[in-house]
C-alpha positions as a printed Julia matrix, in Angstrom:
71×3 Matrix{Float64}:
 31.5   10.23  -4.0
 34.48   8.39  -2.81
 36.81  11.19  -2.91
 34.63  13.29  -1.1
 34.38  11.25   1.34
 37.88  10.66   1.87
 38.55  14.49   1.86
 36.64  14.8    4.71
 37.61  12.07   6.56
 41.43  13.64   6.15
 39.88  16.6    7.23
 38.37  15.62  10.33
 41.49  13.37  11.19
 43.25  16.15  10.21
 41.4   18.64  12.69
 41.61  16.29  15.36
 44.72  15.47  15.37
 45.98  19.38  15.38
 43.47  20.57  17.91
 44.61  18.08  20.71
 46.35  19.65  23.81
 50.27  19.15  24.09
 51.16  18.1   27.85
 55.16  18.63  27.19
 55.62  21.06  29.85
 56.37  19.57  33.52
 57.47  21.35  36.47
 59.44  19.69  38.85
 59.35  20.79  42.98
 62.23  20.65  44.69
 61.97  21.03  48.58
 64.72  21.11  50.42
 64.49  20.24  54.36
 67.73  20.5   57.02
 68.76  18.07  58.39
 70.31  18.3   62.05
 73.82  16.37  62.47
 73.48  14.15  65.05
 75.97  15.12  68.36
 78.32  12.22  68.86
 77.61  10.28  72.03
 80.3    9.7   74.85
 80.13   5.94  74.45
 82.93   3.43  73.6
 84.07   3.32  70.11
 85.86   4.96  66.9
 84.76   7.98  65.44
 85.69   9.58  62.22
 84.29  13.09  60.95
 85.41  15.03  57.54
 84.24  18.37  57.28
 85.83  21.79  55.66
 87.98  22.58  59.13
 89.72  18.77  58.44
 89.47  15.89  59.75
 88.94  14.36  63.45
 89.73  10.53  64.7
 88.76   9.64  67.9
 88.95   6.32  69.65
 87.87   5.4   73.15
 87.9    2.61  75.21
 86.74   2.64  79.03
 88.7    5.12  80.75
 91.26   5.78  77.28
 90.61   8.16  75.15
 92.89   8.55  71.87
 91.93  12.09  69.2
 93.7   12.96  66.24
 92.72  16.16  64.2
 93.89  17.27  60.82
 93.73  20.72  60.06
């Protein structure tokens, strides 16, 4: 009587365990949103940009304005 009911309480541990759903699989989302560059204002000040053409530098000050560019 013991074994028998061991057997089937293997068996129904045994069915439950195998029968249970598998969450593994995730997706991920990616979204992907522009993003505007903001325009450089015409204030006083040092500005410094890097992009694929080169490379700017600009300082001004009041009336004096200094630009370097790096191509």
């Amino acid at each position: 009587m013991k074994n028998v009911i061991f057997i089937l309480t293997s068996f129904a541990i045994l069915v439950g365990v195998s029968c249970r759903e598998e969450k593994t699989k995730t997706e991920k989302i990616i979204i992907e949103k522009q993003v505007e560059t903001p325009k450089p204002e015409n204030s006083d000040g040092t500005s410094f940009s890097i992009d694929k053409e080169g490379v700017e530098f600009s300082n001004k000050k009041g009336d004096k304005k200094t630009e370097i560019n790096i191509n």
